[in-house]
C-alpha positions as CSV (number, residue, x, y, z in Angstrom):
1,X,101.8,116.8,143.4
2,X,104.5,116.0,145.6
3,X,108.3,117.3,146.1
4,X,111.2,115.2,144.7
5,X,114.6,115.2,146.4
6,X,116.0,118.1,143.4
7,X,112.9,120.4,144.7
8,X,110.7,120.2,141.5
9,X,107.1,118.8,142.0
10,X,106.3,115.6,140.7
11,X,103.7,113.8,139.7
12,X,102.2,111.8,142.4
13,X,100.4,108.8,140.8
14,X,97.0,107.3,141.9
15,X,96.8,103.5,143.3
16,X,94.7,103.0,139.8
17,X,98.4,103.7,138.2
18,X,101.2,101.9,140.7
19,X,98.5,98.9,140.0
20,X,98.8,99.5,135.5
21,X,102.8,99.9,137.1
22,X,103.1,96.6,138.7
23,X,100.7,94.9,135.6
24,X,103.7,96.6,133.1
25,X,106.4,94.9,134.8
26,X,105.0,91.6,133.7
27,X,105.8,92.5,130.4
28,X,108.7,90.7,129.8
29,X,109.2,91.4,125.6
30,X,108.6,94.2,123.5
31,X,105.9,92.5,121.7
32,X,102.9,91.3,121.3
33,X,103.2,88.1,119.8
34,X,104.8,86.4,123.0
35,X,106.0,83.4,122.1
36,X,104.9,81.8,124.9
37,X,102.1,80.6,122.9
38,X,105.0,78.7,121.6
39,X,104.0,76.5,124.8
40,X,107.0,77.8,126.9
41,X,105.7,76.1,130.0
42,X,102.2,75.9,129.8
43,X,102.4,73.8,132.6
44,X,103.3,76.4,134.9
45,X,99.7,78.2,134.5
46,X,98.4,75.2,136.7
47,X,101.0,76.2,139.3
48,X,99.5,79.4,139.7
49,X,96.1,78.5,139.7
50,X,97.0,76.5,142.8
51,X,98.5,79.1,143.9
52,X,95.7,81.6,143.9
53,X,93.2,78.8,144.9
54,X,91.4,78.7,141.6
55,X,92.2,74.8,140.1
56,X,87.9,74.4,141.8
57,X,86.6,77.4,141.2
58,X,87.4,77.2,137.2
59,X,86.6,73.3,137.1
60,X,83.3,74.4,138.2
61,X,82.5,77.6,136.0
62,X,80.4,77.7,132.7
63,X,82.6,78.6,129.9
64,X,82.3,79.3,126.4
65,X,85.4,79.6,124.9
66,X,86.4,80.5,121.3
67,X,89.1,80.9,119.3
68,X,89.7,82.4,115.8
69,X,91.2,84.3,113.6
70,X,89.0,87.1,112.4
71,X,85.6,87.5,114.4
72,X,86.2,85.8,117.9
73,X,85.9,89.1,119.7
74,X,82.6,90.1,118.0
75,X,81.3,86.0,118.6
76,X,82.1,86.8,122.4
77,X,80.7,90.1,122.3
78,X,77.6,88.8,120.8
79,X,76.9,85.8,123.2
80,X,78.0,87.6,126.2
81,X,74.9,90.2,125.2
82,X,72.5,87.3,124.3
83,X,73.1,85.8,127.5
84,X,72.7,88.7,129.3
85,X,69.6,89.6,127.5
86,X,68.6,85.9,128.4
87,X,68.9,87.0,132.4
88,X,72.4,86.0,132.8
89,X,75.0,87.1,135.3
90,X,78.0,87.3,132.6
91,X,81.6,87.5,132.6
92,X,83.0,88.4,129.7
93,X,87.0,88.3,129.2
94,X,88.5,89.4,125.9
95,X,91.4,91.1,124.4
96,X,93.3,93.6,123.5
97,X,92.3,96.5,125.7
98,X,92.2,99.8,123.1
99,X,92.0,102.6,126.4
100,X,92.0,101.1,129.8
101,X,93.0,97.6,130.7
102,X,89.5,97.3,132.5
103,X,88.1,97.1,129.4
104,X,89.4,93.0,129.0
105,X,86.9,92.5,131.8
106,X,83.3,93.1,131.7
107,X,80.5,91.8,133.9
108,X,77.5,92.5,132.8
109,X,78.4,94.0,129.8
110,X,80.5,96.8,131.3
111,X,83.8,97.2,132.3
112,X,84.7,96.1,136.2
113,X,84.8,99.4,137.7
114,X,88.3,100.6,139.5
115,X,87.6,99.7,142.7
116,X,86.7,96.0,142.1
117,X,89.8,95.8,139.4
118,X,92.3,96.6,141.8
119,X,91.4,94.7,144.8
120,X,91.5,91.5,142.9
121,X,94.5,93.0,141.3
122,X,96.4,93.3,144.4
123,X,95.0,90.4,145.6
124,X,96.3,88.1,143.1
125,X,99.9,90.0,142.5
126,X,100.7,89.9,145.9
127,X,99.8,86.2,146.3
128,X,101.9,85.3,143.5
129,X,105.2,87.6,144.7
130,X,104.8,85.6,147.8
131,X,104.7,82.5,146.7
132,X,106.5,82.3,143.0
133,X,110.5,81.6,142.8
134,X,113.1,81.2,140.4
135,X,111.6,77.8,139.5
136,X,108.2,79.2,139.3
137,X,108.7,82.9,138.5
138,X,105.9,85.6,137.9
139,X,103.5,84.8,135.3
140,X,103.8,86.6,131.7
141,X,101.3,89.3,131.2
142,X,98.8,87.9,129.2
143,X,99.0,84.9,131.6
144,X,98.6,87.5,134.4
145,X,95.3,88.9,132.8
146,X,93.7,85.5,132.2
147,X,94.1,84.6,135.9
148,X,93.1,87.9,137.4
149,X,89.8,87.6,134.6
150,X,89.7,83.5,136.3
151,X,90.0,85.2,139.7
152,X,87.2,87.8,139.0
153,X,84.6,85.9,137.1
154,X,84.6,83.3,140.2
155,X,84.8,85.9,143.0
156,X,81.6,87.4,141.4
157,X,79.8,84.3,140.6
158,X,79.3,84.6,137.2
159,X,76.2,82.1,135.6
160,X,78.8,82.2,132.3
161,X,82.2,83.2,131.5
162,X,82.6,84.2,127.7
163,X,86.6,83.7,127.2
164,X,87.8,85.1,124.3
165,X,91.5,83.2,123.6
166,X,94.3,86.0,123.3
167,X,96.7,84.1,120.9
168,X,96.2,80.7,119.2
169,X,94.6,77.7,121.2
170,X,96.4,74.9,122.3
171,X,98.6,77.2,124.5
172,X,97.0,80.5,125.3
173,X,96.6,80.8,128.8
174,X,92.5,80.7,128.8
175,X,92.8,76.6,128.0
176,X,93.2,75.8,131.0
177,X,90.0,75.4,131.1
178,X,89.6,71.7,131.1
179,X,85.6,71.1,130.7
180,X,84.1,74.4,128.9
181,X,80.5,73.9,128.1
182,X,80.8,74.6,124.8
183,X,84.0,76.0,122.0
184,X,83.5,77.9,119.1
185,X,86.1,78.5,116.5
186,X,85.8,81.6,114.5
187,X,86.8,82.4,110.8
188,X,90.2,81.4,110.2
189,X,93.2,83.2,108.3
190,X,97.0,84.2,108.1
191,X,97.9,86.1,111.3
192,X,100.9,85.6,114.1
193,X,102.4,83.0,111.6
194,X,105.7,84.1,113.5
195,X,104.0,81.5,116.3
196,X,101.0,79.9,114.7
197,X,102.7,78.6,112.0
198,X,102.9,79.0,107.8
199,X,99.8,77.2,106.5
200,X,96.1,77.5,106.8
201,X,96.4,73.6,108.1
202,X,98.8,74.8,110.6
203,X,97.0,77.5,112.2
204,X,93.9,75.6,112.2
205,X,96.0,72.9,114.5
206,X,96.8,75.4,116.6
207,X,93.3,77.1,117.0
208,X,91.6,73.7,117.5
209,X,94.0,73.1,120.5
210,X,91.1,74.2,122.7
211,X,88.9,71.2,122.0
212,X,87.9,69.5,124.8
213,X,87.1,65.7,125.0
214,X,83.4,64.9,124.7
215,X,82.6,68.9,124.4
216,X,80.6,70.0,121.7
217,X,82.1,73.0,118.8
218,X,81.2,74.8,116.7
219,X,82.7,77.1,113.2
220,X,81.7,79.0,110.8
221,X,82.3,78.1,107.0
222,X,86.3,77.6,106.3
223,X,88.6,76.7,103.5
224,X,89.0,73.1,102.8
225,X,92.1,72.8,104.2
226,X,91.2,74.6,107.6
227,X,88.3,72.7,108.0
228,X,89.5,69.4,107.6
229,X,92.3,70.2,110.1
230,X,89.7,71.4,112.6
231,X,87.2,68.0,111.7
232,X,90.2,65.8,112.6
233,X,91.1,67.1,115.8
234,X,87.4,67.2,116.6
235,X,87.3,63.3,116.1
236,X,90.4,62.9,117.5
237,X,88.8,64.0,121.2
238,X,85.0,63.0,120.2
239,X,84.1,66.1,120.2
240,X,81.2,66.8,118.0
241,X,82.3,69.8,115.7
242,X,79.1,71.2,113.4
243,X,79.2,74.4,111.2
244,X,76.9,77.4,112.1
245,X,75.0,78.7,109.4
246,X,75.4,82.5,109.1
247,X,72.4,84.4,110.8
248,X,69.9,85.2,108.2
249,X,68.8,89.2,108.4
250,X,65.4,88.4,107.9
251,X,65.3,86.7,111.6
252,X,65.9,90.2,113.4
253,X,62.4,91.6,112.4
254,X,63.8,94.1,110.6
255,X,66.4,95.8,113.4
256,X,70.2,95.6,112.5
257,X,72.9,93.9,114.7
258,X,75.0,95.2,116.9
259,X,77.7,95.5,115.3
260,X,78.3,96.7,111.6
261,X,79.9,94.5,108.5
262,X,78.0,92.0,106.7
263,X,80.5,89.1,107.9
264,X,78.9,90.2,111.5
265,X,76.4,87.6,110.5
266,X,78.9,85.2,110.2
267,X,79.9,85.8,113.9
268,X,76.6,86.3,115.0
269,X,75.2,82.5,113.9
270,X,78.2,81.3,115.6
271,X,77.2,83.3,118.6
272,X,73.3,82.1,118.4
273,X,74.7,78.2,118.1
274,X,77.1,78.6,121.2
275,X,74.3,80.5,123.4
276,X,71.9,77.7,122.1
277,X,74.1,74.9,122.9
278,X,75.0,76.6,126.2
279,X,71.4,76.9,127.5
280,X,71.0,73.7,126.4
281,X,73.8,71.4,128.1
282,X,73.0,73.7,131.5
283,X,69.7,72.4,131.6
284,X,68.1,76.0,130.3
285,X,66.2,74.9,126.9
286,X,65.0,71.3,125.4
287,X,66.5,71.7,122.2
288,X,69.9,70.0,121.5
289,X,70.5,73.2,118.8
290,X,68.4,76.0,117.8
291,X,68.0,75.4,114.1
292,X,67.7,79.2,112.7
293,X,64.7,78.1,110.6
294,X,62.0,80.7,111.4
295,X,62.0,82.3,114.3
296,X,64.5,83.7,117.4
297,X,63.4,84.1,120.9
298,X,63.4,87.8,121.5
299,X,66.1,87.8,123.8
300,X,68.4,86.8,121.3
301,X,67.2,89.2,118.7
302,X,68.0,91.8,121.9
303,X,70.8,90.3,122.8
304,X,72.3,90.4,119.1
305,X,71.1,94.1,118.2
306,X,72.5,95.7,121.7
307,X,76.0,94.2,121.4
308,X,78.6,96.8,121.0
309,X,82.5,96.6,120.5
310,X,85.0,99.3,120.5
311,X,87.5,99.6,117.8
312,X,85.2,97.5,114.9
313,X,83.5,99.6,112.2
314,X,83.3,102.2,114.9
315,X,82.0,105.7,113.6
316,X,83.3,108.7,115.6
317,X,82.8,112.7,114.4
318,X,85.1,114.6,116.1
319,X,83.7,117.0,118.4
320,X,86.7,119.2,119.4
321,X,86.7,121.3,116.0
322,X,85.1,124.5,116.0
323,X,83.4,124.6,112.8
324,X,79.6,124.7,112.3
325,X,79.5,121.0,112.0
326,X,80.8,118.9,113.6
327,X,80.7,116.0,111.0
328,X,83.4,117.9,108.9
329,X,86.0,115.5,110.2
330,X,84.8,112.0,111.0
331,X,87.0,109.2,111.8
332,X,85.9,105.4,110.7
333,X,87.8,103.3,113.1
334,X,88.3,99.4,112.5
335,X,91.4,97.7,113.9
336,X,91.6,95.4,111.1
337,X,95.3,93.8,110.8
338,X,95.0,91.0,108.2
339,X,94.3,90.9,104.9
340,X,91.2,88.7,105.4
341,X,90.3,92.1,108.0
342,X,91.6,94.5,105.8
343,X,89.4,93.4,103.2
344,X,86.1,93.4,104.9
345,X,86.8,96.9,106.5
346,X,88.2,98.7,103.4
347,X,84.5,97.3,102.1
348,X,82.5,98.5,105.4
349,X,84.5,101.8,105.2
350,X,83.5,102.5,101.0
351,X,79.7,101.7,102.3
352,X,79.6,103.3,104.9
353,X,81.0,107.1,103.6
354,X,78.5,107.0,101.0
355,X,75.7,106.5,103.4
356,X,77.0,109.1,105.3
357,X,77.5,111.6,102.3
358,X,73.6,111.7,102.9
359,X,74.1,112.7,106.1
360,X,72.6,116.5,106.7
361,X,75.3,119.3,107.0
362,X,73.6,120.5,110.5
363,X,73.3,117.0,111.8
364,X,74.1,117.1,116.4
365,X,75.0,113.5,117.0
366,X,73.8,113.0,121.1
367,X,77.3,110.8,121.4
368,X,80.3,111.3,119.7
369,X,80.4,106.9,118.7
370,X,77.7,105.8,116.2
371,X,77.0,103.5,113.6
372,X,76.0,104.6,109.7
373,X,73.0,103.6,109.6
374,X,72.1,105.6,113.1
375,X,73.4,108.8,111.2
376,X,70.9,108.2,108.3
377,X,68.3,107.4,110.6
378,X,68.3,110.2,113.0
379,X,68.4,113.0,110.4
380,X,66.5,112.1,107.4
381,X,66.4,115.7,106.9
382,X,68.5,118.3,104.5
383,X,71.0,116.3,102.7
384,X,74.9,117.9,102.3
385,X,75.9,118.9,99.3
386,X,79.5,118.9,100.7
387,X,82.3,117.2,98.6
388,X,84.5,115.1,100.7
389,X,88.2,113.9,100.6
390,X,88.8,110.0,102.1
391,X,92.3,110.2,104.1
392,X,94.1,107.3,105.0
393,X,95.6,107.1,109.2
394,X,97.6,103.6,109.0
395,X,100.0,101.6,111.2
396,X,100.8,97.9,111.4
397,X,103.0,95.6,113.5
398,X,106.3,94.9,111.8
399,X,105.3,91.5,112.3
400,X,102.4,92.1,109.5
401,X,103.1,92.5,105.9
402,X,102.2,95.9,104.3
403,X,103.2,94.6,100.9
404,X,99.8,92.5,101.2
405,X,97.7,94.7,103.3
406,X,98.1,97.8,101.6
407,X,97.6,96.9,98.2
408,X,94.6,94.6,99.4
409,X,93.2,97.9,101.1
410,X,93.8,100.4,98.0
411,X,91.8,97.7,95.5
412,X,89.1,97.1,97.5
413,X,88.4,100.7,98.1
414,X,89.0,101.4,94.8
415,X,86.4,98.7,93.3
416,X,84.3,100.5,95.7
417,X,84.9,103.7,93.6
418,X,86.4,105.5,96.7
419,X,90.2,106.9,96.5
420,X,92.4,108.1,99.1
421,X,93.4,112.4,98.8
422,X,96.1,111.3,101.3
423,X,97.8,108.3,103.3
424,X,98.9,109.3,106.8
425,X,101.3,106.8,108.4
426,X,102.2,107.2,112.4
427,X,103.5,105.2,115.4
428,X,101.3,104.1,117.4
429,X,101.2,106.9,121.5
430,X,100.7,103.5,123.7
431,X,104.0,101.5,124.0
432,X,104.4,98.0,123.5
433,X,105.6,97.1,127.2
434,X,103.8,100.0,129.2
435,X,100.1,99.9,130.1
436,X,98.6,102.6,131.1
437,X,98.3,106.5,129.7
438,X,100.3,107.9,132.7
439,X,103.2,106.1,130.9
440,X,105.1,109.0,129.1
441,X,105.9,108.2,125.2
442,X,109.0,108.8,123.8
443,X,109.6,112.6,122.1
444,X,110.0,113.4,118.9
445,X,113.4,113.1,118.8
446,X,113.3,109.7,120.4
447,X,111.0,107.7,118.0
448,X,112.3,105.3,115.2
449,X,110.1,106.2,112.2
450,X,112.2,103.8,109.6
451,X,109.0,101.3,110.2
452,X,106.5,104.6,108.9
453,X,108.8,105.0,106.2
454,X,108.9,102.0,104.7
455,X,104.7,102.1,104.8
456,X,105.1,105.4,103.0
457,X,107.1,103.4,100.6
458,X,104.9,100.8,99.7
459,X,102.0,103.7,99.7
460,X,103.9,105.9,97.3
461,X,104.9,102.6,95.0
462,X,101.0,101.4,94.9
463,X,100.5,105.4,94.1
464,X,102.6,105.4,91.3
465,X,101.4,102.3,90.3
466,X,98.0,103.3,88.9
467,X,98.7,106.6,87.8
468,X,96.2,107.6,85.1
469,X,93.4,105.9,86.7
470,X,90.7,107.0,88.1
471,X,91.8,109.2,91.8
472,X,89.9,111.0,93.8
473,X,88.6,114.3,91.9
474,X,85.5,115.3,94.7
475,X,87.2,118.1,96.9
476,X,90.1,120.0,96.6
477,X,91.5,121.2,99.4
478,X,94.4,123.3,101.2
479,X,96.9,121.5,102.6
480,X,98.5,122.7,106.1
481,X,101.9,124.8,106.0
482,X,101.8,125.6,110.3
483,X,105.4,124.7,111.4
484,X,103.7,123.2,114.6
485,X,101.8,120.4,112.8
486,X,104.2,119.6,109.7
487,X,105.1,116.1,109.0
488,X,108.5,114.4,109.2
489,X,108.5,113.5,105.6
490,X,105.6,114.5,102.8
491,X,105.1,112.6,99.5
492,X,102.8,114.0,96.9
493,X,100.2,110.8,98.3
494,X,101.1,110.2,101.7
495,X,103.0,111.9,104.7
496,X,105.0,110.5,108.1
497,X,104.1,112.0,111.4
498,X,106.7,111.8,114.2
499,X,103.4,111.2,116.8
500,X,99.4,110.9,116.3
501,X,98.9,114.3,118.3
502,X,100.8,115.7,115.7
503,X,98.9,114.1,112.8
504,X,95.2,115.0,114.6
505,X,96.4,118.3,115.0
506,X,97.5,118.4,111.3
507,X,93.6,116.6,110.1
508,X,91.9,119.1,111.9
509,X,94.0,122.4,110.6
510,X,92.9,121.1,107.6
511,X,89.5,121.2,108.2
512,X,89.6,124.6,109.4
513,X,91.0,125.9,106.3
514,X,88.4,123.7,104.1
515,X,85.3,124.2,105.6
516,X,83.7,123.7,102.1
517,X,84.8,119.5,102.5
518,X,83.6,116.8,104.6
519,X,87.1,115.1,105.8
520,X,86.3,111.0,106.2
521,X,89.2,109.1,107.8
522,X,89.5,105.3,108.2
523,X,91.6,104.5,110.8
524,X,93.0,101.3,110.2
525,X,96.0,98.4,110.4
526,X,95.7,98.3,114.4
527,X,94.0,97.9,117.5
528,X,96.1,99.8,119.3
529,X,96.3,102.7,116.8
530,X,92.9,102.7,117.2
531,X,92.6,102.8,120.6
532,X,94.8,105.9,120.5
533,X,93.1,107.7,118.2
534,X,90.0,106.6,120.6
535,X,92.0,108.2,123.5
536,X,92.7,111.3,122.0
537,X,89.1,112.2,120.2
538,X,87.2,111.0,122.7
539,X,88.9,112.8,125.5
């Protein structure tokens, strides 16, 4: 702690922080959609790559690129394991960040640990202060974190760098990469039509930007009208686009991947045709393409079963209640935020409660962060004979439309046979423009919750809705009257929080007073909710 001039102590922050406080002042707009995807100067990026001395270094790095709507983080996070697994050194770059902003860089497979992170930091950001003016000025923040991740990957030598695109294609600041080894283009869908643009055609465009001349691609099955967008382009640049088959199960001798959701094998075929293609053109394996017909190399069966990703059909009981077990309150985390997403996790999240309402009452999970089937697996013992109640934790961008993701959320769920006790709706602790958790949020009395409203709204409407059908009769339960964890505004379905604290704190009173119920709640609608909640349970 150190003395400030009035004679109070103050925080004295760590070089770790003035680094996340230099990285925040690059964020010029108070969203994340910068529409500098727009192609506001893309131009500029080549300026700072001379600048920073990295125009050779990228020309001569082994990239796999892919863009997407839905699944391009898990297709990274799938090759970057394969390859690894293969007896690659890999560099993985991907985005958002859900704790720490070391996260977006992993070689290895694990995050660049603080000491590398901020000499390259520093290195780079005081290059640039030197040398950018008014003409050129500081690059944008996502711009800033795909240099620093160019910077890195060539500094440690990386065999592969696995770039993950942040926003689009044709402008995101990882295409200037002008000879990748091979793209991949994910499942495509309506998100960041704000930039992207209004049709399926249109995105596809957009995404297909990072089609290189004479470079093969790859995608996964699309709609008609994506696909012949993306075929176009593809001949447009002789590029030679073919469609991965989804991974068949049966090819994993009987192990499960990675990650959880059965579109994960749509992802993970893409992943097996990039890695194959990669090994391939860089002289690694004969085969122009490994068909999927009968067989994997084990390295790719180990690379596909290890992968891991934060913040996708992530299982986490929380640990810091004190009741006799600990899987009274469990939090099913999936930063799904479009209504393709929101669909495939409101169907993961149905499954994946009613596997766990197998789950043993005395069950001691050895990490606070596993998947359903691990829970099933390590205690095929006693089964509960707890009820449970499903509770709903949600926040979106105001960018997204609620009208179509809640609705889409409720009826999938419902089909499923699974109904929500209560809706939760909260702002999200990490601030658009600040990165870092030294960066204090606003109080209470500070926050704008007219954006929770209106969720609460279109909640309360769906509620109303399909009154007389079938809701959730399992558990009744006690609801919370402590002054210190009330909400802002309570409906009979759904309540508004001022904070998350608040609403964790509120979740887990409630479990204290209904020890008799087995409390399952799917955090959902954001990445950086999730993160948060990530922050706070895992702490």
């Amino acid at each position: 702690m150190e003395e400030g001039g009035d004679g109070c102590q103050k925080h004295s922050i760590t070089p770790y922080e003035e680094a996340l406080d230099a990285l925040s002042s690059l964020i010029t707009k108070r969203s994340r959609a910068d529409k500098s995807n727009k192609g506001d100067r893309f131009d500029i990026l080549f300026d700072y790559m001379k600048i920073l001395d990295l125009e050779e270094p990228i020309s001569q790095m082994k990239v796999i690129h892919v863009a997407g709507t839905k699944g391009k983080g898990s297709t990274c996070v799938f090759a970057e394991s394969i390859l690894r697994n293969c007896g690659f050194h890999t560099g993985l770059f991907t985005s958002p960040h859900l704790i720490d902003v070391r996260e977006r860089f992993r070689l290895d497979g694990v995050d660049i640990c603080e000491e590398k992170f901020l000499a390259y930091f520093w290195w780079c950001y005081d290059r640039l202060k030197e040398n950018t003016n008014e003409d050129v000025p500081m690059p944008t923040y996502f711009r800033f974190l795909a240099l620093l991740a160019f910077k890195i990957f060539a500094a440690e030598q990386v065999d592969v760098a696995i770039l993950e695109v942040g926003l689009g294609g044709k402008f995101d600041a990882t295409n200037v990469v002008q000879a990748p080894i091979v793209c991949g283009i994910s499942s495509l869908g309506y998100d960041h039509m704000e930039i992207l643009g209004n049709t399926l055609g249109e995105i596809a465009g957009e995404k297909a930007g990072i089609f290189k001349h004479g470079v093969p691609a790859f995608t996964v099955p699309q709609p008609d009208e994506a696909m012949h967008v993306l075929e176009e382009k593809a001949s447009q640049l002789g590029a030679n686009l073919r469609v991965a088959p989804p991974l068949v199960a049966d090819l994993l001798n009987g192990v499960k991947l990675g990650l959880e959701g059965e579109h994960q094998y749509l992802n993970a075929g893409l992943a097996v045709a990039l890695c194959s293609t990669w090994l391939q053109r860089t002289g690694h394996l004969e085969a122009t393409y490994l068909e999927q017909t009968s067989s994997l190399p084990a390295q790719f069966i180990k690379g596909l079963t290890a992968a891991s990703l934060q913040g996708r059909a992530q299982i986490v009981p929380d640990t810091h209640i004190d009741t006799e077990n600990p899987g009274d309150l469990v939090f099913y985390l999936d930063g799904a935020h479009s209504p393709e997403s929101m669909e495939v996790c409101s169907g993961w999240f149905s499954l994946a409660i009613k596997e766990n309402s197998q789950q043993p009452l005395n069950y001691q999970p050895q990490d606070n962060s596993i998947s359903s089937h691990e829970l099933i697996q390590r205690h095929p013992g006693k089964r509960s004979r707890k009820n449970s109640a499903q509770i709903l934790l949600f926040n979106c961008m105001s960018v997204r439309d609620p009208q179509l993701l809640l609705p889409l959320l409720m009826k999938t769920c419902a089909s499923h046979g699974v109904h929500f006790k209560k809706a939760l709706f909260v702002p999200n602790t990490s601030l658009y423009y600040r990165v870092g958790s030294h960066a204090s949020p606003p109080t209470d009395s500070q926050v704008d919750l007219s954006w929770q409203f209106n969720l609460q709204g279109v909640w309360e409407n769906l509620m109303q809705g399909i009154k007389g059908d079938a809701k959730s009769t399992d558990a009744d339960w006690e609801e919370v009257k402590d002054d210190t964890a009330l909400p802002t505004k309570i409906c009979e379905n759904s309540a508004v929080f001022s904070s998350l604290p608040l609403a964790i704190k509120w979740l887990r009173d409630t479990v204290q007073r209904n020890q008799s119920i087995r409390f399952q709640v799917l955090v959902t609608g954001s990445l950086h909710l999730v993160g948060d909640v990530l922050k706070l349970v895992k702490k």
